[in-house]
ZANU-814186 format. One record per residue (C-alpha): residue number from 1; x, y negated, z. Coordinates in Angstrom, 3 decimals, m for minus. Example, Ala and Ser with C-alpha at 12.3 -4.5 7.8 and 13.67 -1.06 7.14 Angstrom:
% residues 2
(pt 1, (12.300, 4.500, 7.800))
(pt 2, (13.670, 1.060, 7.140))
END
This chain:
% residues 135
(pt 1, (6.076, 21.417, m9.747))
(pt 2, (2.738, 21.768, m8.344))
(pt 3, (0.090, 18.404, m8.441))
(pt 4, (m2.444, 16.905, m6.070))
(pt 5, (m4.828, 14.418, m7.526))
(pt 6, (m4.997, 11.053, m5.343))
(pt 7, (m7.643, 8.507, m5.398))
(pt 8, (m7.622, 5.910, m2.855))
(pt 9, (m10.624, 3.463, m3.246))
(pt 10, (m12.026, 0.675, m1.518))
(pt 11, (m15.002, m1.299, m1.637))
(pt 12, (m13.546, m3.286, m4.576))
(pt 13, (m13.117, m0.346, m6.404))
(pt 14, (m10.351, 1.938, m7.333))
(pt 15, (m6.716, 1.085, m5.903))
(pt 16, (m4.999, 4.221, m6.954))
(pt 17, (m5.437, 7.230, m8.755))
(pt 18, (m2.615, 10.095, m9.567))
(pt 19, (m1.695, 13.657, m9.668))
(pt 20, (1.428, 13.418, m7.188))
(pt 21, (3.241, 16.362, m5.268))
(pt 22, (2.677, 15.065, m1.747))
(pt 23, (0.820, 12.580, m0.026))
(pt 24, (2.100, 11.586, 3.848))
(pt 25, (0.196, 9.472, 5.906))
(pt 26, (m1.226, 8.923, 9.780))
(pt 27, (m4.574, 9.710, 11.015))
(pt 28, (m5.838, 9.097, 14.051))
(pt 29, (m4.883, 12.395, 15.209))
(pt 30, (m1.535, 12.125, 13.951))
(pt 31, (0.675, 12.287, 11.246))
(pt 32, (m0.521, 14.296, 7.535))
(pt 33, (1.505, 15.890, 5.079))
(pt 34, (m0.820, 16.841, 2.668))
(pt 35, (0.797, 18.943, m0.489))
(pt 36, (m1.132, 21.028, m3.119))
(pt 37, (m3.322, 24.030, m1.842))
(pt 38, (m3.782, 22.051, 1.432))
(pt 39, (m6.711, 23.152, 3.910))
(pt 40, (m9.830, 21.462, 3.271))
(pt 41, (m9.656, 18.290, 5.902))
(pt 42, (m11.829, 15.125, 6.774))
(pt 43, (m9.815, 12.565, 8.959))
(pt 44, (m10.073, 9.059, 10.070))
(pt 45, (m6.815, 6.915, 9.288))
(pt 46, (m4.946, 4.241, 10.738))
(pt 47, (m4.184, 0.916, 9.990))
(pt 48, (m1.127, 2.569, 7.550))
(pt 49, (1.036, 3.415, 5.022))
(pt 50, (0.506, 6.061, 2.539))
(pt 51, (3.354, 7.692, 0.567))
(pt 52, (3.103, 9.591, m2.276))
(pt 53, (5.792, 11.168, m3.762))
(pt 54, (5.684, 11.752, m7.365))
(pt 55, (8.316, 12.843, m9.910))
(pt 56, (11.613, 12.341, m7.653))
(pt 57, (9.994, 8.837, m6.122))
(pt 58, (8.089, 7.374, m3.737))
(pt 59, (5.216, 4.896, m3.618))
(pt 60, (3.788, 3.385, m0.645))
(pt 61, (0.158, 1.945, m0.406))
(pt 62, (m0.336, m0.205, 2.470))
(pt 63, (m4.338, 0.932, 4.063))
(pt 64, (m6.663, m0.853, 6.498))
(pt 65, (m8.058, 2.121, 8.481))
(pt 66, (m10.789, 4.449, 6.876))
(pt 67, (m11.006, 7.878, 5.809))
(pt 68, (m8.944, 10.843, 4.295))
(pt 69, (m10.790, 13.061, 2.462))
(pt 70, (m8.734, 16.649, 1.360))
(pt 71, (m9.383, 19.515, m0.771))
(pt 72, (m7.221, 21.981, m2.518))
(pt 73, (m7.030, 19.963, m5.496))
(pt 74, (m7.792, 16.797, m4.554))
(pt 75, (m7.175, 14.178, m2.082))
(pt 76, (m9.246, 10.912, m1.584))
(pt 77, (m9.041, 8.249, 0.348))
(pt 78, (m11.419, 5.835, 1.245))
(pt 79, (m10.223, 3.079, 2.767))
(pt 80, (m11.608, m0.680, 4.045))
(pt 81, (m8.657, m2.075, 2.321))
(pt 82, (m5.593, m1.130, 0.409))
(pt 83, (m2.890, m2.326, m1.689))
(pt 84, (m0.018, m1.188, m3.626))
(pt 85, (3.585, m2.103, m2.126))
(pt 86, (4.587, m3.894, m5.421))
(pt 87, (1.008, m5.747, m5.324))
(pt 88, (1.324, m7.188, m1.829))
(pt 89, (1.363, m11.058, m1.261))
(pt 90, (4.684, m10.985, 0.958))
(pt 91, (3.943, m14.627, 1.916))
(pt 92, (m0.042, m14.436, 2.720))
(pt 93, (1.112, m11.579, 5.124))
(pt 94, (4.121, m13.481, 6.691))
(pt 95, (0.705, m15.932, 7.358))
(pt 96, (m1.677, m13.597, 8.036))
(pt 97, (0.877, m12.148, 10.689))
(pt 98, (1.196, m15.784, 12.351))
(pt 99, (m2.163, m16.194, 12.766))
(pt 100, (m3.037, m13.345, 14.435))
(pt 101, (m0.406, m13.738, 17.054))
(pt 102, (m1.507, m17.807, 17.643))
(pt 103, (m5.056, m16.227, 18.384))
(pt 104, (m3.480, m13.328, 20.774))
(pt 105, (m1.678, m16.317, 22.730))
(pt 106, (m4.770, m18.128, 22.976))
(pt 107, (m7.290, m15.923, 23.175))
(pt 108, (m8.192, m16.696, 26.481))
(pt 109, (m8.373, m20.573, 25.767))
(pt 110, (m10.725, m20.340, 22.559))
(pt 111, (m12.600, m17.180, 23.653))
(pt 112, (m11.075, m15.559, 20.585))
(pt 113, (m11.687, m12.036, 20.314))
(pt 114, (m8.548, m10.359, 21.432))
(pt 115, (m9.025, m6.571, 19.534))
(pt 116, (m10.168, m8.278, 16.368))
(pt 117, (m6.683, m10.815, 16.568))
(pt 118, (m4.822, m7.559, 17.562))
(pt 119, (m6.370, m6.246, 14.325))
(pt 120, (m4.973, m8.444, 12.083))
(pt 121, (m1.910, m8.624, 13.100))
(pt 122, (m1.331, m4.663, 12.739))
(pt 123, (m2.967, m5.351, 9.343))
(pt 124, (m0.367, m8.043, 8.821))
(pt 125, (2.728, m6.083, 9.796))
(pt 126, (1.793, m3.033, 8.415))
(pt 127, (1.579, m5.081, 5.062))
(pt 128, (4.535, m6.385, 5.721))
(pt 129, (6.625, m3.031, 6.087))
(pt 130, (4.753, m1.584, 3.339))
(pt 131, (6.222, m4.693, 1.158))
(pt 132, (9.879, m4.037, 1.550))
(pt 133, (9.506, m0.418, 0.673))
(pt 134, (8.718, m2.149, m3.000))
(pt 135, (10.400, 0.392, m5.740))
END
């Protein structure tokens, strides 16, 4: 079966690299199925989950927002933040996701910035979901 290389990188460095036979994810536009041969493409993401299916499984990467980059033979992604379903802290995120939502319910006491609270928390729970897809 055809390949697609894969590189998703952020700041830190590399978080993923792999020839894999189709890469799904949501852009701001929509949802992607990108799969060998694809159109050339530029899109900015969400705060999602990317799959990649690759010999007869799937992975998920959990992404904070950033851009999709696609060619016929490659697809990169740079994103502000990304980690590997079987690398995510499942209890920092539970946290993460508890914090967020104390600042959303008192946002208007503190002054705390509501969009960067409602931020996190998408961060949070899309962490979260990406966890318990886990192979």
């Amino acid at each position: 079966m055809k390949t697609i290389k894969v590189s998703i990188v952020t700041p830190d460095g590399p978080v993923y690299e792999s020839d894999v036979e189709m890469v799904s994810t949501k852009a701001t536009s929509g949802d992607l199925g990108i799969s060998p041969g694809h159109m050339p493409l530029v899109a900015p993401l969400e705060i999602t989950s990317v799959r990649l299916k690759k010999d007869g499984k799937t992975e998920f990467v959990a992404v904070s927002g950033g851009f999709l980059e696609v060619r016929p033979d490659q697809v990169t992604i740079l994103a502000q933040s990304a980690e590997l379903a079987s690398e995510i802290d499942v209890e920092r995120a539970i946290k993460a996701k508890e914090r967020a939502e104390q600042r959303m319910r008192d946002h208007h006491a503190e002054h705390t910035d509501f969009r960067r609270a409602e931020l996190a928390l998408q961060r949070a729970i899309n962490r979260l979901a990406v966890s318990e897809r886990r192979m």
